[in-house]
C-alpha positions as CSV (number, residue, x, y, z in Angstrom):
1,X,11.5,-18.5,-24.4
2,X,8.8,-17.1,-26.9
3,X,5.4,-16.2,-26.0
4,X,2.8,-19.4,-27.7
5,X,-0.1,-20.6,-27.2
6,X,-1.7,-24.1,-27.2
7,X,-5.3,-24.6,-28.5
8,X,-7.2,-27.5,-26.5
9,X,-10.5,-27.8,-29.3
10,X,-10.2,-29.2,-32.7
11,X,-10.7,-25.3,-34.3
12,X,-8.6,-23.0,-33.2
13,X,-10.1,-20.2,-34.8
14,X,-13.6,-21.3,-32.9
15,X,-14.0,-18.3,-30.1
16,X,-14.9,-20.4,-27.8
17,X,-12.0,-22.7,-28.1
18,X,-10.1,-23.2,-24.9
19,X,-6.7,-22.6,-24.7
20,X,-3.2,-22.1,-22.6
21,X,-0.8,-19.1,-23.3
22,X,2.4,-19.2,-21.7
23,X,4.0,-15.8,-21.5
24,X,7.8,-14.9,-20.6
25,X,8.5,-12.5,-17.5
26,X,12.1,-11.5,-15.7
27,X,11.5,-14.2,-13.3
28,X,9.3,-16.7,-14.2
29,X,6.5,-17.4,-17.1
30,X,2.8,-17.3,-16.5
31,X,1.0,-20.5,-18.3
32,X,-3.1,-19.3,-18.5
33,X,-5.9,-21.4,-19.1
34,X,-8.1,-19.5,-21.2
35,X,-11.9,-20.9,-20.9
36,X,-13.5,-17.2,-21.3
37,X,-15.5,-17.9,-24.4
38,X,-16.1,-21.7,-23.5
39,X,-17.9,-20.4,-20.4
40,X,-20.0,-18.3,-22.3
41,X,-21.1,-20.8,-24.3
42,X,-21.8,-23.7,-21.8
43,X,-23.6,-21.0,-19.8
44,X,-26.1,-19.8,-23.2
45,X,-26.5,-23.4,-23.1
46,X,-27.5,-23.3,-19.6
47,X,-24.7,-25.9,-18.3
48,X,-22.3,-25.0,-15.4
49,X,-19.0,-23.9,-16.8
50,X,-17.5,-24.1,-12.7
51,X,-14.6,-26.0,-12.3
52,X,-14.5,-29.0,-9.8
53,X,-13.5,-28.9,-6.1
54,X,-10.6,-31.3,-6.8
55,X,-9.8,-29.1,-9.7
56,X,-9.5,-25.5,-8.3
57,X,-7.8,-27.5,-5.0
58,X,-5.1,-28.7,-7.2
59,X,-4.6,-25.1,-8.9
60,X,-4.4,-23.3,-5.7
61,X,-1.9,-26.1,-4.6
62,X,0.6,-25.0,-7.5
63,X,-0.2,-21.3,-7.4
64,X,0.8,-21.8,-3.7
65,X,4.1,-23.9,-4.1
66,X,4.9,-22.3,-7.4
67,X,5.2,-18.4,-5.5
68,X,6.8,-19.3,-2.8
69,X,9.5,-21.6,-5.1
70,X,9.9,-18.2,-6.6
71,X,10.6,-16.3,-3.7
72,X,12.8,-19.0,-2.3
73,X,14.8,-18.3,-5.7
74,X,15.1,-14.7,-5.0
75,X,11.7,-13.2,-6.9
76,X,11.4,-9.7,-5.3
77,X,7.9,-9.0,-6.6
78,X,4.2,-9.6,-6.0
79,X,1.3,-12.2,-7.6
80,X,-1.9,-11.4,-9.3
81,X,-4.2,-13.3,-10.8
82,X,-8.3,-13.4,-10.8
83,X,-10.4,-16.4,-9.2
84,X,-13.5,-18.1,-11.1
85,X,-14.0,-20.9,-14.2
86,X,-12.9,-18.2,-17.1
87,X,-8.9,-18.3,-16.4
88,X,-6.3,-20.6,-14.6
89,X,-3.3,-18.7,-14.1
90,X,0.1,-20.4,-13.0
91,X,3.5,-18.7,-12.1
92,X,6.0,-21.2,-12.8
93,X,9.9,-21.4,-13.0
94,X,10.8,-22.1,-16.4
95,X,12.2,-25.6,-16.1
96,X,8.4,-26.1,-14.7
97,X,6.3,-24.6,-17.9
98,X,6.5,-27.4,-19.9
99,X,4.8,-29.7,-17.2
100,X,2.2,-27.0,-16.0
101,X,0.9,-27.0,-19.9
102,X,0.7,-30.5,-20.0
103,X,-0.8,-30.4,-16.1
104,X,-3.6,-28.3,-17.3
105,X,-4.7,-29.9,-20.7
106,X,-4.9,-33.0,-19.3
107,X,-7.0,-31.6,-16.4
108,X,-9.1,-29.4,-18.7
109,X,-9.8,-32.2,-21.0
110,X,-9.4,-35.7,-19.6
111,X,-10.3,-34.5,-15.8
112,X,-7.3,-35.8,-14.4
113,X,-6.1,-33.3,-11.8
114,X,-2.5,-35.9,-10.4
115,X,-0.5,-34.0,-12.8
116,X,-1.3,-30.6,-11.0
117,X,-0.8,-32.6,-7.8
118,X,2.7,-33.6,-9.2
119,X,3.7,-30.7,-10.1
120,X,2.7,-28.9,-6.4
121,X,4.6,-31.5,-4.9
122,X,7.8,-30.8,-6.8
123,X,7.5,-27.2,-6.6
124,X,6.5,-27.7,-2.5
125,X,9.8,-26.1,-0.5
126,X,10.4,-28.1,3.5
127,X,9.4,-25.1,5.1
128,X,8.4,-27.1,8.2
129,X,11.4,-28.7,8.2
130,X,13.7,-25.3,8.0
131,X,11.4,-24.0,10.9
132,X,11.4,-26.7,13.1
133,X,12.1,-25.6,16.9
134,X,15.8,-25.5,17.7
135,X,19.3,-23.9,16.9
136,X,20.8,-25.4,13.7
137,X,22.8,-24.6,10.5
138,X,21.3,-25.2,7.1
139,X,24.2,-25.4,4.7
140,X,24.0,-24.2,1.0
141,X,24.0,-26.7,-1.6
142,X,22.7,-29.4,1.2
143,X,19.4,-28.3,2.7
144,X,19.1,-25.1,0.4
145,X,20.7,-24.3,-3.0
146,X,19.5,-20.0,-3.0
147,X,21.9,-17.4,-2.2
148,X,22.3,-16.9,2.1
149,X,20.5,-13.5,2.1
150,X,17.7,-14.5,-0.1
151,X,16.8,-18.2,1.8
152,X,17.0,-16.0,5.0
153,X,15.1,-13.1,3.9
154,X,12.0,-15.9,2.4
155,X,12.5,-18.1,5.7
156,X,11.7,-14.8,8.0
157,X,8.9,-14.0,5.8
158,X,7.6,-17.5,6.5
159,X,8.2,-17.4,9.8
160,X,6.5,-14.8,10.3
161,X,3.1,-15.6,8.7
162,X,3.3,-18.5,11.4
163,X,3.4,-16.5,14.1
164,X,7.3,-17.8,14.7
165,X,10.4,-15.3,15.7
166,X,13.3,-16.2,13.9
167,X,16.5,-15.7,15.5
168,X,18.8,-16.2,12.1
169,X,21.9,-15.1,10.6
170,X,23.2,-15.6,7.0
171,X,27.1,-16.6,6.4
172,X,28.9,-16.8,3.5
173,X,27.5,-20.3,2.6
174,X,25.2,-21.2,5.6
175,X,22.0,-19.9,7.6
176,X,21.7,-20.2,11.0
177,X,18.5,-20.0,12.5
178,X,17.1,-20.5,16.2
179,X,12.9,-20.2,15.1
180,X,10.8,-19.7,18.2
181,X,7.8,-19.4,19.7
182,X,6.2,-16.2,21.1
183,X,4.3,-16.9,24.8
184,X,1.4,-15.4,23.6
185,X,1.5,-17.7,20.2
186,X,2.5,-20.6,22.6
187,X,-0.5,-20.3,25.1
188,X,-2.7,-19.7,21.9
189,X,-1.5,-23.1,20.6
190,X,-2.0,-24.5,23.7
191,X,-5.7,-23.7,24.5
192,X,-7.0,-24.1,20.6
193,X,-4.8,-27.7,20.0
194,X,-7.5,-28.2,17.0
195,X,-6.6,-25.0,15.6
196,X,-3.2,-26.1,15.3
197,X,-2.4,-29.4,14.6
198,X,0.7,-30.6,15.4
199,X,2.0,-27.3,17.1
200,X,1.8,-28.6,20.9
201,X,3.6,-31.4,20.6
202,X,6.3,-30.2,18.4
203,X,6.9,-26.7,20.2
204,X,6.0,-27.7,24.0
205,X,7.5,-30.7,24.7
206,X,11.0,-29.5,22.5
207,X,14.0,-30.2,24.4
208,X,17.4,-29.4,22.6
209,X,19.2,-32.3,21.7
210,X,22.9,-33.1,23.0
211,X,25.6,-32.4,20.4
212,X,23.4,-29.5,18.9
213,X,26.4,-27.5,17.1
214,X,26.8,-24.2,18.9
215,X,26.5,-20.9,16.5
216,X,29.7,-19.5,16.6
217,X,30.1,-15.8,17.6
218,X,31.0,-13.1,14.9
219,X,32.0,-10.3,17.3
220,X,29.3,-7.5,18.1
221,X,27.0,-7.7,21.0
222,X,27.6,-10.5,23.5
223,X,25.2,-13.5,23.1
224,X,22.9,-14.8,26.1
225,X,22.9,-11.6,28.1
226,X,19.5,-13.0,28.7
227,X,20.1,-15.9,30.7
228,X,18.7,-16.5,33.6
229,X,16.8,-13.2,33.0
230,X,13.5,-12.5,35.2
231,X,10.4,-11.6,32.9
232,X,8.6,-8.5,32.5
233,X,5.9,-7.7,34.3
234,X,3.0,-5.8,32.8
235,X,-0.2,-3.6,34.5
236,X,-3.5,-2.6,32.7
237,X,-3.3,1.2,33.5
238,X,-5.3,3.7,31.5
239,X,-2.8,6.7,30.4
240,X,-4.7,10.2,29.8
241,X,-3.6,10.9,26.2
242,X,-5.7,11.3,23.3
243,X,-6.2,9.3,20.3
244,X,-5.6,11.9,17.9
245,X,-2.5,13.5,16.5
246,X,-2.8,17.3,15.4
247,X,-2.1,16.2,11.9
248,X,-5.5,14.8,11.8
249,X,-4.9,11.3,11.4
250,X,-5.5,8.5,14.5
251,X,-2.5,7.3,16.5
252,X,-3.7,3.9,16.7
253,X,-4.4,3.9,13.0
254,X,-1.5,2.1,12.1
255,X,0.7,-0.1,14.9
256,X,3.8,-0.3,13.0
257,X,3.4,3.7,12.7
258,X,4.7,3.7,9.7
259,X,1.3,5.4,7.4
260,X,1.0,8.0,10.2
261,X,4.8,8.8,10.2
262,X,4.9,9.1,6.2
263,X,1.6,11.8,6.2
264,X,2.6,13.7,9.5
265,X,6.1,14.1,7.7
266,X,4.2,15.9,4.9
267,X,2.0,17.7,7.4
268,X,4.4,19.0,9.0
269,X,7.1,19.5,6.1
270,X,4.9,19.8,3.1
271,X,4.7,17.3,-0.2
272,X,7.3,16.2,-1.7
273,X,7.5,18.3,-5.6
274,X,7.6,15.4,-7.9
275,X,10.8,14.7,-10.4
276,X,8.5,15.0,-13.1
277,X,8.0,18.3,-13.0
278,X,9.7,21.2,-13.9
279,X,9.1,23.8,-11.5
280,X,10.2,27.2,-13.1
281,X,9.3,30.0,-10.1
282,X,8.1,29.9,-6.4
283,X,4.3,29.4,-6.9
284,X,2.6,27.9,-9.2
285,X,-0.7,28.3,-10.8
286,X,-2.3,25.6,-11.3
287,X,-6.0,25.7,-13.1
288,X,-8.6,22.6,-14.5
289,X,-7.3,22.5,-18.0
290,X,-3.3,22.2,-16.3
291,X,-1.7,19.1,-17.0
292,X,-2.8,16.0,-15.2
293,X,0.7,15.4,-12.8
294,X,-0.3,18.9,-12.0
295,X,-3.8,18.3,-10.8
296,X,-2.8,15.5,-9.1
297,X,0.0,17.1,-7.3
298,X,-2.8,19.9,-6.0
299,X,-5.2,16.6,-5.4
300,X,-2.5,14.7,-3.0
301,X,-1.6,18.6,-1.2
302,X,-5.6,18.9,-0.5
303,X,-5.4,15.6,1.4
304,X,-3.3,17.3,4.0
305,X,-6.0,20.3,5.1
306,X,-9.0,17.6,4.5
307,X,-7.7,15.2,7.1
308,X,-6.5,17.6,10.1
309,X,-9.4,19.7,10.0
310,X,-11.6,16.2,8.9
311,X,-13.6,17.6,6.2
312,X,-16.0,15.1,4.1
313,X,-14.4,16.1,0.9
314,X,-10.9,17.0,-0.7
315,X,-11.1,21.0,-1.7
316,X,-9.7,19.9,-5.1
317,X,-11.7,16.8,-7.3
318,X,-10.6,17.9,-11.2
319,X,-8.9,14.5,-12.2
320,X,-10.7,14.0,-15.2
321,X,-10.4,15.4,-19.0
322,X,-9.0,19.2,-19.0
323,X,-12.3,21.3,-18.3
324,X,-12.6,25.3,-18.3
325,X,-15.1,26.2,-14.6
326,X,-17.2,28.8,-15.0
327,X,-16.3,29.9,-12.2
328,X,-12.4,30.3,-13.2
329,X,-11.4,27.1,-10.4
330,X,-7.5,27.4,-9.6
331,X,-5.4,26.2,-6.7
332,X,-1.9,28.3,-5.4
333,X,0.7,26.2,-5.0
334,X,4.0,27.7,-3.1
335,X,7.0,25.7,-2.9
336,X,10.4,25.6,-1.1
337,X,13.4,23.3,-0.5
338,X,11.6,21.0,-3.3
339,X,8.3,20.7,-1.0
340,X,5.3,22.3,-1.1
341,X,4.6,24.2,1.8
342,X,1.6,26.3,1.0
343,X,-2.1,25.6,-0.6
344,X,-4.8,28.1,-1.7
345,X,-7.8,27.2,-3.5
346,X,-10.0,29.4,-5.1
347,X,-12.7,30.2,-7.6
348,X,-14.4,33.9,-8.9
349,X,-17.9,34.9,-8.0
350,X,-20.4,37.8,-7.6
351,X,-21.8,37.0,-4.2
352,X,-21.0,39.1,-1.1
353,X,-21.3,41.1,1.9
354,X,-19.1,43.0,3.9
355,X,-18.0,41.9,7.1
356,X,-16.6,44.3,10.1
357,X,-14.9,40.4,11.7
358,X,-16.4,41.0,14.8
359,X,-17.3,37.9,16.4
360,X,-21.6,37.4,16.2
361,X,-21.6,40.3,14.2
362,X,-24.1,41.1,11.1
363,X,-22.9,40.4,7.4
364,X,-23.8,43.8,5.5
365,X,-25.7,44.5,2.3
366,X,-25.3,41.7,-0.7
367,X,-23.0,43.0,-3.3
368,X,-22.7,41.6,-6.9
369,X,-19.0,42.7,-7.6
370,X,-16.9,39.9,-9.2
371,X,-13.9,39.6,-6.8
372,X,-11.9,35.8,-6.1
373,X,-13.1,33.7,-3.3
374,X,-10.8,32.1,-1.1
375,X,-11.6,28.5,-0.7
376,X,-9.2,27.0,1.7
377,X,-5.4,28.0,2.8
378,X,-3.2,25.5,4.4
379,X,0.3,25.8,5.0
380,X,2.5,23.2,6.1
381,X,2.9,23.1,10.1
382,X,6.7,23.7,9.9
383,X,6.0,27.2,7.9
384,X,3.1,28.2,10.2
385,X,3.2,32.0,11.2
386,X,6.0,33.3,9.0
387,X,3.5,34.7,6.4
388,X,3.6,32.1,3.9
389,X,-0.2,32.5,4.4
390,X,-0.4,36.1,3.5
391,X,1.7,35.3,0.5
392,X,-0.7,33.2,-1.1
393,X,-3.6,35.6,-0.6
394,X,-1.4,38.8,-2.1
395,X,-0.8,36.2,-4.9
396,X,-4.6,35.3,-5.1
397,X,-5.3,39.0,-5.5
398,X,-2.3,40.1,-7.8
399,X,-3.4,37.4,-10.1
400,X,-7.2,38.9,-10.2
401,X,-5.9,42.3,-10.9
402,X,-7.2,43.7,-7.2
403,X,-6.0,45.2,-3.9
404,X,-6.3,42.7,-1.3
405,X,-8.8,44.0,1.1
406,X,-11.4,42.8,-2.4
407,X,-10.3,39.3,-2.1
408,X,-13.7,37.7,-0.6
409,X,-13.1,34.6,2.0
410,X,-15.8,31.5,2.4
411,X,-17.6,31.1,5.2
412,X,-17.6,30.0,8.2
413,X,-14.1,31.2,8.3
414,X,-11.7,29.3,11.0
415,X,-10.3,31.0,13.9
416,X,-6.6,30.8,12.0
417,X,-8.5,32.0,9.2
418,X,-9.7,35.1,10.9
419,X,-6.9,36.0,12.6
420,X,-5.2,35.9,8.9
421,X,-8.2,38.2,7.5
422,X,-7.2,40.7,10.4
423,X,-3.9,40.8,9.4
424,X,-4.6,41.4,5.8
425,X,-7.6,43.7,5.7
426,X,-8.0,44.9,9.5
427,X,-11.2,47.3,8.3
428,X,-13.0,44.1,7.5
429,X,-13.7,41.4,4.6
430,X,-15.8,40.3,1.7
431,X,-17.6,36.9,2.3
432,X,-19.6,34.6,0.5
């Protein structure tokens, strides 16, 4: 199928002619209503452009049928489309495109929204049906006509979204599926009935039927080790642990722990190098006129200090056109094992005074030397205290062309930082 388009006014060539472009995908083609320019006309004309209730009801009735007919058929893929009068957008299987365009001329034009209804009702799948409470077998061909995996895979996404469990297994050319009802969904159902309509009497009063076909058993674990089981028990008990894991991010941020898992990984491990590029030595030097995958890579590696120590802003904000700083901005970047394990940021000034790193101590007399100022350091919690540190501050200063007891540090300095500084220039520091 070829990309067209139909025009809905007698001039085509009119801008603020309405019409319907279908457009070809993988999967599926998109039919769009175009009423952008009509809109702005009916509006300079001061008339409401907005589309009926029993219009946009209709649409949404196909956009909802339509996407989860393309799931049911094995679309892996997401949706998008905007909301308001300037665009109608329908995803459609392509025996379907032929009666969306019709659907939404003769709604645009004659107001007559039963052909969108049509067409949501032939698209709509008998979810309720495949869901209903009780052990069963839904044969391919019969109730479904999708591949095994796929139909199971869409029914436990559907399930899901209604607060159901589903207890299914795909064979060769069946689906076996048991859906039921959590006790917490159950009682829910139970004291809100008007929330749910039809749930209490469908799920509460369910008794199995005789002659229900028993799943047959495939080997593996034994089945029913839970019968006759006594429940669980539970207490309200409040456990003295923090909320806070030493990567900087909350443990109760995510339940499924899966965000939190992903960034401690690169805490603790560093970030991943990307494939795209070719990383020739150890460290890298990476400055505000260096390639944009580059600046990003030191933008997503000043994440990881910003969030454990929870600093307002990422050390590292040059994301825009290549710039030369005044100021000669450049981040370190050390890298092993295809990970980077080790960040310095840093930037030339003439602004400092000596300090002896004696805690309360006086800074000394301002000195207008230009010298590199460290910015930040942060090394990947897995490389911690094996110097990788100290080898991006002997980088910082080979690079500027001075010994390393002139490399100034920013204050305040952090008690790791300090205890680097010591290491590195025990007589004391520049700050600034």
């Amino acid at each position: 199928m070829s990309e067209r388009t139909v025009h809905l006014d007698a001039d085509p060539r009119d801008w603020r002619c309405r019409k319907i472009r279908v457009r070809p995908h993988h999967w599926y083609a998109t039919v769009e209503l175009d009423r952008d320019g009509y809109v702005d006309a009916a509006s300079s004309r001061g008339h409401a452009a907005e589309l009926p209730d029993l219009y946009t009801d209709a649409v949404e009735k196909v956009q909802a049928a339509a996407v989860d007919r393309l799931w049911y058929d094995g679309y892996p893929g997401g949706f998008a489309w905007g909301s308001g009068s300037r665009w109608v957008t329908l995803p459609v299987p392509y025996p379907e495109v032929d009666a969306a365009v019709e659907a939404l001329r003769v709604a645009e034009l004659d107001h007559d929204y039963s052909g969108l209804v049509q067409l949501a009702n032939r698209l709509a799948l008998p979810v309720d049906d495949w869901l209903a409470p009780g052990e069963r077998e839904l044969v391919r061909g019969v109730d479904f006509h999708s591949r095994p995996a796929v139909f199971l895979r869409f029914l436990r996404g559907k399930a899901r979204r209604s607060g159901l469990r589903l207890n299914g297994r795909a064979t060769a050319g069946s689906v076996w599926v048991r859906p039921m009802l959590p006790p917490a969904q159950k009682q829910l159902r139970e004291m809100f009935p008007e929330q749910y309509p039809g749930w209490v009497g469908r799920w509460s009063g369910h008794v199995e039927p005789d002659g229900t076909p028993y799943r047959p058993w495939v080997g593996g674990r034994e089945q029913d080790l839970s019968h006759r089981a006594t429940p669980v028990r539970f207490q309200t008990v409040k456990p003295s642990v923090g909320s806070d894991c030493r990567c900087g991010m909350g443990l109760k941020a995510d339940v499924n722990g899966g965000d939190h898992a992903d960034y401690h990984a690169q805490w603790a491990f560093g970030v991943r190098v990307p494939k795209n590029l070719d990383w020739l030595g150890d460290l890298a030097v990476v400055t505000t006129q260096s390639p944009i995958a580059w600046r990003r890579l030191v933008y997503k590696v000043a994440k990881m200090p910003q969030r454990e120590n929870h600093y307002d802003f990422r050390s590292w904000s040059h994301l825009g056109e290549p710039e030369e700083t005044e100021d000669n901005v450049r981040a370190y970047l050390l890298q092993a094992n295809g990970y980077v394990i080790g960040y310095l940021v840093a930037h030339d000034t003439d602004h400092h005074r000596p300090w002896d790193l004696v805690d309360e101590s006086e800074f000394g007399k301002a000195d207008d030397t230009l010298r590199p100022r460290i910015d930040l350091v942060w090394v990947a919690d897995a490389y911690r205290r094996q110097g990788v540190g100290a080898t991006l501050v002997q980088a910082l200063a080979d690079d500027f062309g001075s010994p390393i007891s002139e490399v100034s540090w920013s204050t305040p300095i952090s008690r790791s930082g300090r205890q680097l500084a010591r290491q590195l220039s025990p007589d004391g520091i520049w700050v600034s």
